[in-house]
N, C-alpha and C positions, 0 to 999 in steps of 0.2 A: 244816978249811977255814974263813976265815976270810968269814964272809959281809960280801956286796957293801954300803957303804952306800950311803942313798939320799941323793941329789944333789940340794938341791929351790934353786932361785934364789928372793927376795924380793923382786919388781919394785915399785917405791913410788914416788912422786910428791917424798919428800922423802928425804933421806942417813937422818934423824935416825930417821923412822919404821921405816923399812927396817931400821936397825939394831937398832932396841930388837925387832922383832918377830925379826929372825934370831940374837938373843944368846938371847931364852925359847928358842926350838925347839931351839938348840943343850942348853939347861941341861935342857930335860927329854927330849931325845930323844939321849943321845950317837948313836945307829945314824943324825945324821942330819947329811950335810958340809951344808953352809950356807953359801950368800953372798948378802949381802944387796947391791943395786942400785938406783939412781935415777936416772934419765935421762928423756928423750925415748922415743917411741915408736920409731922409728928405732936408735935406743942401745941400745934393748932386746931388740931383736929379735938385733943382733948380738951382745948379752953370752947372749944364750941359745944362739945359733950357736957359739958359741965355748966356752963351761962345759958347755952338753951335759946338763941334769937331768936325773932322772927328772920330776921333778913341779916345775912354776913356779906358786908364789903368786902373781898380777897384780893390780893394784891398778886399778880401772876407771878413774882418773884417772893418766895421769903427767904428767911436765913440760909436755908440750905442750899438755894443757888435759884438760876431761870427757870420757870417755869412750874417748880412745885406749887405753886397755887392752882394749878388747873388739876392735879391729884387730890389736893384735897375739896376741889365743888366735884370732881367725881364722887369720892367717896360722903358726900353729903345727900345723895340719892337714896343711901341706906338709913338715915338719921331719923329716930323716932320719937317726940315728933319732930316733923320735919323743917326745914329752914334753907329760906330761900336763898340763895346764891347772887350777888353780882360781882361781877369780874373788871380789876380795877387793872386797866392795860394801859402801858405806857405810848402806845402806836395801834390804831386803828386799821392797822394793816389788813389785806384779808383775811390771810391765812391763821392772825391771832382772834381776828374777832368770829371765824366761823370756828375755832376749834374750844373755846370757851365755851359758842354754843352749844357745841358739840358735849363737851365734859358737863354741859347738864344746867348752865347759868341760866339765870331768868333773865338779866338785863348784864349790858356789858357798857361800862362809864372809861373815858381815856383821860391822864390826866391832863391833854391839853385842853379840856372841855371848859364852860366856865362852872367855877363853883356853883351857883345857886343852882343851875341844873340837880346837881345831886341829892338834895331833899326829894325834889318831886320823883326823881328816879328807884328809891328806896321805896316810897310811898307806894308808887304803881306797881312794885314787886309785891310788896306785903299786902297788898288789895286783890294780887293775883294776877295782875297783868305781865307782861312784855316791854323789858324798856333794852329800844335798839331806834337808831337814827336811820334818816330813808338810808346810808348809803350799807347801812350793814345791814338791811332788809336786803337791797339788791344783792350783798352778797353771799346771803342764805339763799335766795332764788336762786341764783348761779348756780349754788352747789345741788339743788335741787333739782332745776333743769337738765345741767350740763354734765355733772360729774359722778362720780362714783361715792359710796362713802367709804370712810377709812375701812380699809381692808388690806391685813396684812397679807400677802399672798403665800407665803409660807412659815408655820406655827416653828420650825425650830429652833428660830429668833438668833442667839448670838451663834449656832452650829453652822450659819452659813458665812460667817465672816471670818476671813483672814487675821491675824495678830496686827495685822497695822491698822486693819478696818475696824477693829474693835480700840483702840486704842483711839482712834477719830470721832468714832459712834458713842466713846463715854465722854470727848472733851465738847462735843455739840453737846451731849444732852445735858454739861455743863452751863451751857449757855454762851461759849465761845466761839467766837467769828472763824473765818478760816484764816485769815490774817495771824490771831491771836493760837490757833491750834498749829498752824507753820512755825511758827516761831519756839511754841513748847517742846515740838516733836523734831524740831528741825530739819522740816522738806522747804519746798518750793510750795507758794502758797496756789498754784495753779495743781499740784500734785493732789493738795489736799482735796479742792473741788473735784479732782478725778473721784477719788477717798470718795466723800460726801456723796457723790451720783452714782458709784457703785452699789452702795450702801442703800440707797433709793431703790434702785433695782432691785437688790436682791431681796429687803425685805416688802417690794412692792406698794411702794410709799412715795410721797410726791413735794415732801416740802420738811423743814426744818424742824417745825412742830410737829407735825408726826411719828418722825424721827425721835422724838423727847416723849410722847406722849404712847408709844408704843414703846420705849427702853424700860418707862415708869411699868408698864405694864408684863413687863416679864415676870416669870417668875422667880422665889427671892433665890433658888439656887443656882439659875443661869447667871444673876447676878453676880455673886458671890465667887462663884467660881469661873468665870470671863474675864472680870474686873470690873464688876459695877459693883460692889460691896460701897461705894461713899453712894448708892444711888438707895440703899434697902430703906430708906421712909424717903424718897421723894417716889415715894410709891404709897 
């Protein structure tokens, strides 16, 4: 009997990346069918609807800006049948490698890792395991131990933000620095971090990704009518 390969889609932010990294996996995993993809969040979700993985490599950026890949391995919790998730981060930071977990990933790969790595890492998803290095173990325990889990503290989302706070709160959840939001909006980029920690406060939130990962989560008419209408599929 000839065993089953495994299926794994390469979702990337660009044609070029997407390909270079789905031609390695091919060259040293033959047991592995491979297509690599780039699109929108939106785009992605249906090329995964459609090809069916086992296992999708998600790049935490695609077309539509930072961080839409952590919406679409959320919404891969509902996918029948289902398909494992790992989350392809640019920075092993904390706060990105506990919120990937968080969005529902089985394994999280950074690209400064070394290639070969990544075969085995696909593998141990599709076999059902856990792929995370001791230091993003410790920092699941952290969040375990120490902290809370995301919890918005209050459900009226963009109702408690001021016009400038909403104006900050959609250029983060773009994926822009404050450096780079001072400059669009034309404050003082110490104003803007006031911005940013207000915006922490009020909607009870602790970090940058969450901030992005609760905007996603709004509903599409707070959206729409706030100003997050460029955010209705990075949700």
């Amino acid at each position: 009997m000839i065993p089953e390969r495994h299926r794994v889609l390469v979702a990337e932010s660009t044609k070029m990346s997407g390909q270079l990294i789905a031609g390695a996996l091919r060259r040293s995993r033959p047991d592995f069918d491979v297509r690599a993809f780039s699109g929108d969040s939106l785009e992605t979700l249906h090329e995964l609807q459609n090809y069916k993985p086992h296992v999708s490599l998600i790049s935490s950026k695609l077309r539509d800006g930072a961080f839409t890949g952590f919406k679409v391995v959320q919404q891969l919790r509902g996918f029948d049948p289902p398909t494992a998730a790992v989350m392809l981060l640019d920075t092993d930071e904390r706060d990105m490698v506990v919120a990937a977990f968080r969005a529902g990933a089985r394994g999280v790969f950074c690209r400064g890792y070394s290639f070969k790595r990544l075969p085995k890492c696909i593998s141990r998803v599709y076999e059902g395991q856990i792929w995370a290095s001791n230091d993003q173990l410790e920092y699941l325990l952290d969040v375990l131990v120490s902290t809370r889990p995301l919890q918005v503290a209050n459900k009226v989302g963009m109702d408690l933000l001021t016009p400038r706070e909403k104006d900050v709160a959609l250029l983060v959840a773009e994926g822009l620095r404050n450096h780079e939001i001072s400059s669009r909006l034309g404050l003082r980029e110490h104003t803007v971090r006031n911005y940013v920690l207000r915006i922490f406060d009020k909607w009870g939130i602790s970090s940058r990704v969450e901030l992005v990962l609760y905007a996603l989560s709004l509903p599409q008419r707070e959206k729409v009518g706030d100003g997050f209408s460029r955010l209705s599929f990075r949700a």
